[in-house]
N, C-alpha and C positions, 0 to 999 in steps of 0.2 A: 015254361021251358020249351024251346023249340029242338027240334030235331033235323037235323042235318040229312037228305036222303042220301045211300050209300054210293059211293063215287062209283061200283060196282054197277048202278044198277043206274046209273048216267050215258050218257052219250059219250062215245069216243071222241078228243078234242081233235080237229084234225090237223096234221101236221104240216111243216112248213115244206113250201114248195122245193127248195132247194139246199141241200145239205153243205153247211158251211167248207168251206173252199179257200185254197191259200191264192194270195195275188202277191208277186214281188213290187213294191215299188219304190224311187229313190231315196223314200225314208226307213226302208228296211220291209219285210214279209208281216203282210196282212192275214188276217182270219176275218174273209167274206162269207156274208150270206144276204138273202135277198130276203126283202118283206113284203109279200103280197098287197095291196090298198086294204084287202078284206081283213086279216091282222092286225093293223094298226088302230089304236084305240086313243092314243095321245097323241097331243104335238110333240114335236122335237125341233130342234133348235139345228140345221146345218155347219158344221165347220168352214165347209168349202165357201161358202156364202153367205152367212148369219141370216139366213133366212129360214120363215119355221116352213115344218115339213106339217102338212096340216093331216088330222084325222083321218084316214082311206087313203093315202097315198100310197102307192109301190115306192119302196124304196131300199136302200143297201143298209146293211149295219156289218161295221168293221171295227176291229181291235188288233194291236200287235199280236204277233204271235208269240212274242216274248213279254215277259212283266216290266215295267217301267221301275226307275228308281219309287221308293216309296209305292210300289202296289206290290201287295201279294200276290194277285194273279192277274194275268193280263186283260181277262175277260171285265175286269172292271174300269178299264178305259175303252170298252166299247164307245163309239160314237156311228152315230143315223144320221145320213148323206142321203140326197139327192141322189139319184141314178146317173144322171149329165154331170153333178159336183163331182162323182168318185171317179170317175170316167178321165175328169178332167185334172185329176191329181195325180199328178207326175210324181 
């Protein structure tokens, strides 16, 4: 049986640089936040560009600020952009 050491008695994780943020844009109000290169741990796949966003990159993750048809909450149509892709969506 292993034991788990107490989350208590762990390191602090440290938090994200910047506290998510609203952006208006011509497809209605976004919920921005930035992701450090040091945070990222996965690929991700670009909308703006279909290009992946590789492992340590800085980069944006946004979702409506409202739920989409068929999602309970908006925060599950987040999608991770390129910093120049989100930049560049009107």
């Amino acid at each position: 049986m292993s034991h788990r050491r107490s989350k208590h008695l762990r390191p602090p994780r440290p938090l994200a640089s910047v506290h998510p943020y609203a952006e208006e844009k011509s497809d209605g109000r976004w919920i921005v936040q930035t992701m450090p290169g040091a945070k990222t741990l996965k690929t991700y796949r670009c909308p703006g560009c279909s290009a992946a966003i590789s492992p340590g990159t800085a980069h944006i993750v946004a979702w409506p600020d409202t739920p989409g048809l068929g999602d309970d909450r908006a925060v599950d149509a987040r999608r991770h952009w390129h910093t120049a892709c989100w930049e560049r969506h009107r």
